[in-house]
Phi, psi and omega in degrees: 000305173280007171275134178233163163281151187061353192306333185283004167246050181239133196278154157252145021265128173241122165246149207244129188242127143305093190303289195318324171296294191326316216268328184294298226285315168294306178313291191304295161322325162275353167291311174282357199193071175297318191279116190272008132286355162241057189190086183263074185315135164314098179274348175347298196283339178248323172033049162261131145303325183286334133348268153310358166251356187284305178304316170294330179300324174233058151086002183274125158233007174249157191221149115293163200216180145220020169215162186284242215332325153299327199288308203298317174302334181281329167303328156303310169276060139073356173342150137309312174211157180205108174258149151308015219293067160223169174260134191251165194197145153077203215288348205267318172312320172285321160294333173271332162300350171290317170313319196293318183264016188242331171241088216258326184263011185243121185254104215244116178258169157192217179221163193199089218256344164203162212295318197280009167269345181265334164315295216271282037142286205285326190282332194264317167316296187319303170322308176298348225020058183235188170225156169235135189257141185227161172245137181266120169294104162257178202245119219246326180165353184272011159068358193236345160210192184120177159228163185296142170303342176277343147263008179293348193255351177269343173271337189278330185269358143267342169272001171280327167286352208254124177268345161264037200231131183216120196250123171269008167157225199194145195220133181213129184243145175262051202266001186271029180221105187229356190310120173293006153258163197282312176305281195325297162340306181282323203297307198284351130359263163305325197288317128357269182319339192256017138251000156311315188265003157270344173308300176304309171307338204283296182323293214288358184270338194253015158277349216004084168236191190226106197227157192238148183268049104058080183200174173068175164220194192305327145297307171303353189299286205294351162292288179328320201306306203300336184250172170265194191032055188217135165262138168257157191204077154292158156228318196288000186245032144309302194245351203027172186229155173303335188290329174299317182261357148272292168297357166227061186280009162285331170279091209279074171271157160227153147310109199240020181245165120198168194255107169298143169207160188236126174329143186227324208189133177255056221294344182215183158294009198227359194249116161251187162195132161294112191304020211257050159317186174274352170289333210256020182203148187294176172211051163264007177249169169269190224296304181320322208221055179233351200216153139203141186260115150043288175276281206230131212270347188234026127320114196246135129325085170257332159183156193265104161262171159340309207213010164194137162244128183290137198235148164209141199240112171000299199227173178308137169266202183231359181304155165248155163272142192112347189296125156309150148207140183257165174214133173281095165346151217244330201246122135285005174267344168264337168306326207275342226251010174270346184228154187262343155211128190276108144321111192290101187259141171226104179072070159048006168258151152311117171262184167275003214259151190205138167263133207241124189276094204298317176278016176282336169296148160292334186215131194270292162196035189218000000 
């Protein structure tokens, strides 16, 4: 199962993308989300053109992003909507109005969470002679931006004031309700949600508009899926991760990232080590929880450099130097964003075909 062809002409440390599986990964999510207008996939974790057409072949045409440069790839490839979800500052507000005129048929948002921002917002609009259409981020528990639901109505009612300023909706991401049982999940789920959803009401009666919602991620997707008029905004179950598949094992995504590395050195009979530094896989976790490999269940993660990892094994291994071993990444959206290209697997083979992860970059040409 884990042997692929051809492998010895791939430089290492590599990661190898399965299409098929991504393209299995889209289907199944639009399974969970049928009306593929209430489903903006997240490109953060792939930050591919190829990807994105994977997405377009079956009719998904709005997207989310966090960077001008992701923004920039969806506009090449022709997106329909695109929110931004950050809130922008400094050159980066003159770079997404740069987009909106270099991509005219691509409709572009982004967030805004206090009053001292509408500022920086109206002036850099003005300058374009242009509007910026924004979602007010709210802050639901996850604590790291947004504003409380309980001030959303006084920002929403300065930026309603604001004429170069045009407000769509409300954006919430939930990324702190991760409980790996499921039930639990939902409940804190719900219980999270049901002040979004007084919120939206508040907004459109006393204001009477029609504004659209924006929430969840990738634990919270198959809850969210479930209501109606809630745009959904995954990323990771393009490719999904091992951390993902432990802690959200109801959701039958598969992994369609690995990661190739190659023995490099045999310091004992019980040891190896490998080229797979901490440059080439993320490492924001500790040494346990960054890989799982493959092969063999009593490979230990002992320690990590830059440009080698070290492996130990219960018993004598069988490694050779020169040995492939593959491993699944635990957070795969910063492992993919360490490389320049994802190695193309088709029938358990190696192609010539490499997806070049274009938006990995700070800047595209914008």
């Amino acid at each position: 199962m884990y042997n692929i062809d051809k492998v010895d002409q791939i430089d290492t440390p590599a990661l190898l993308v399965f299409p098929d599986l991504a393209k299995h990964n889209v289907d199944l999510a639009i399974k969970m989300c049928p009306d593929v207008q209430n489903l903006w996939p997240h490109i953060k974790t792939h930050k591919t053109k190829e990807v994105i057409e994977i997405c377009k072949e079956v009719g998904i045409q709005n997207f989310k992003c966090a960077t001008i440069a992701e923004a920039e790839l969806l506009g090449i490839c022709g997106a329909k909507r695109v929110l931004v979800a950050y809130q922008l500052v400094g050159i980066k507000i003159n770079r997404f109005l740069a987009l909106k005129n270099k991509f005219p048929t691509t409709h572009f948002a982004c967030l805004i969470d206090n009053l001292e921002v509408i500022d920086l917002y109206q002036k850099s609009a003005d300058a374009f002679q242009t509007t910026i259409e924004v979602f007010i981020d709210i802050n639901s528990g996850m604590n790291r931006t947004g504003i409380a639901p309980e001030n959303a109505l006084a920002l929403a009612n300065k930026i309603l004031e604001t004429p170069s300023l045009n407000l769509l909706g409300i954006h919430v991401y939930d990324g702190h309700i991760r409980d790996s049982d499921i039930d639990v999940r939902t409940e804190n789920c719900h219980i999270a949600f049901e002040k979004i959803s007084q919120l939206k009401q508040n907004l459109e009666n006393t204001y009477n508009i029609q504004i659209e919602l924006i929430v969840g991620g990738s634990p919270t997707f198959p809850i969210h899926a479930a209501r109606k008029n809630v745009i959904c905004s995954p990323g990771t179950f393009v490719f999904w991760d091992y951390g993902y598949q432990i802690s959200c094992p109801e959701q039958k995504f598969k992994p369609a990232i690995w990661i190739a590395t190659r023995v490099i050195s045999i310091p004992d009979e019980k040891t190896i080590c490998t080229d797979l530094g901490h440059k080439s896989v993320a490492a924001e976790n500790t040494l346990d929880k960054r890989l799982h490999f493959l092969h063999e269940i009593d490979l230990k993660v002992i320690s990590q450099s830059e440009e080698h990892l070290i492996l130990q094994s219960e018993n004598e291994h069988h490694y050779k130097v020169g040995d492939i071993l593959y491993a699944l990444p635990y957070h795969v959206c910063p492992t993919v964003a360490l490389y320049n290209d994802l190695q193309v697997v088709q029938n358990q083979e190696i192609t010539d075909e490499v997806w070049t992860v274009i938006a990995r970059s700070r800047k595209i040409s914008i």
